[in-house]
N, C-alpha and C positions, 0 to 999 in steps of 0.2 A: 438048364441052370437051376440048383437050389435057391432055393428062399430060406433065408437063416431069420429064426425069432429068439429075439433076447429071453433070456429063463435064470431067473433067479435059483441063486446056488442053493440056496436053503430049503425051500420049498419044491424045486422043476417045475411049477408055473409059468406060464409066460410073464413077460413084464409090460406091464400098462405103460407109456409113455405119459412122463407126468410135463413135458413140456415140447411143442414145436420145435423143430429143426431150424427155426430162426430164430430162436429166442436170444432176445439181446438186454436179459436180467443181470443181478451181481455174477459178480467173477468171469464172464463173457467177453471182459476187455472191449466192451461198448460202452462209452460212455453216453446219455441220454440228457446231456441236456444241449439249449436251443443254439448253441454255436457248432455240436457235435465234437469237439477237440476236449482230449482229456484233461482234466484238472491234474495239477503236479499236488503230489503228495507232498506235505512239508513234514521236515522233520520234525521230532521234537529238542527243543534248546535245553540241557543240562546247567541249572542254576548255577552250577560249580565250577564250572569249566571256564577259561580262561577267556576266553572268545566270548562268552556271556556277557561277562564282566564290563570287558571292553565296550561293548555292545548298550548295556545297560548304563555305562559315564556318558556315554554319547546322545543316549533318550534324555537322561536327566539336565545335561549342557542343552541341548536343543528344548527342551521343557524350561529351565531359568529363563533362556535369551526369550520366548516368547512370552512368558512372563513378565521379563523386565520391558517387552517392548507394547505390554498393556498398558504396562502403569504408565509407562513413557508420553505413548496416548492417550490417555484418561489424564495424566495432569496435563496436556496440551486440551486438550478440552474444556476445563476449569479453566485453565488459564484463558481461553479463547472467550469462553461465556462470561469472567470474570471483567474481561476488556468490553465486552458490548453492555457492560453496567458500569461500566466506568469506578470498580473497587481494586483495580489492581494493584492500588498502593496500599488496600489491606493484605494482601499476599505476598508482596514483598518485604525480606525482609529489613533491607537498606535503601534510601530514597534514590541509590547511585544506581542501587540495579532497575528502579521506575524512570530514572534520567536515562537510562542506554535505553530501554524499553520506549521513551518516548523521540529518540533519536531515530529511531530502528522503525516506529508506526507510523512516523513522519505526521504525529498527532498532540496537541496538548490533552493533559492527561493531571486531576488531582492526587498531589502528593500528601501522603499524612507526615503532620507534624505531632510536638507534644504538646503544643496548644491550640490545635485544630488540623484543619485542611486549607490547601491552598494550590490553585489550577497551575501549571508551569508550562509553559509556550516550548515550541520548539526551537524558536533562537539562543531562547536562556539556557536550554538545557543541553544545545548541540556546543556552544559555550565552554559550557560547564565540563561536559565529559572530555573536551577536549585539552583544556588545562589540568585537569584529573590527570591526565594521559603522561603529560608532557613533566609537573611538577615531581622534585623529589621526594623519595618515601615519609620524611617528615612533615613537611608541609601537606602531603596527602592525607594523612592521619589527620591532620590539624583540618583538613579543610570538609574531608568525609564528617567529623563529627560536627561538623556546622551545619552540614546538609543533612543531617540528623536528626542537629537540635530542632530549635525551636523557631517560628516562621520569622522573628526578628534577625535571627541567626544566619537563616539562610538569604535574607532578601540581601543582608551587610553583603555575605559573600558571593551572590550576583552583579552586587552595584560593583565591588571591586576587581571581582573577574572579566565585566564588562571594560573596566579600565583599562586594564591589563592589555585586552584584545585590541583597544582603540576604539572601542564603538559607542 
């Protein structure tokens, strides 16, 4: 049996082997790293193209919503650290959303008024929200800006909401 050696055309040299019969470098279809399974080739995405498009409303919706569900918690955080200092009725903007608020912690909690501050129990204010509830649009108006005003203002419209309930 002959023995055939490789020879370059150009020269009739023999040819040197420039790599082992096992070599598992580029283009060999081995891939070498530590799972040994080939990595998928991705395409590349065409800015223009329709499927992009679509593609990219979707990054951007899923970008807003996680955005809006920072702020979402970051003002729950304020709002959390705001209640363990007991300023929550400086962040409110109406004393009716610090009365549901004080309903809701099952805590008394200082409401600000226009001539100070003043602490409101949970009786007065579970009370209160619930004739809020109940009464119609006019007298709501009429009774929100009492709980507004000024702490004269609010105390008249506890003693008479007290009435009201029988207590």
């Amino acid at each position: 049996m002959a023995k055939w050696t490789e020879v370059n055309a150009y020269t009739g040299r023999p040819v040197d082997e420039d790599a082992p019969t096992n070599f598992a470098g580029a283009g060999s279809g081995v891939d070498m790293n530590p799972t040994g399974m080939k990595k998928k080739k991705r395409k590349l995405i065409d800015a223009r193209s329709k499927s992009y498009k679509e593609h990219r409303a979707k990054l951007e919706a899923a970008r807003a919503k996680r955005e809006a569900a920072k702020q979402a918690k970051f003002s729950e955080k304020v709002k959390e650290s705001a209640t363990d200092f007991n300023v929550e009725s400086l962040l409110a903007e109406d004393n009716v959303d610090v009365l549901r608020s004080i309903v809701k912690s099952k805590s008394a909690k200082p409401m600000k008024f226009k001539d100070g501050t003043m602490k409101v129990d949970l009786f007065t204010a579970s009370a209160m929200v619930q004739v809020l509830d109940k009464v119609n649009p006019a007298n709501k108006k009429k009774l929100t800006n009492m709980i507004n005003g000024k702490k004269g203002q609010f105390t008249a419209a506890a003693n008479a909401i007290m009435k009201m309930v029988g207590k």
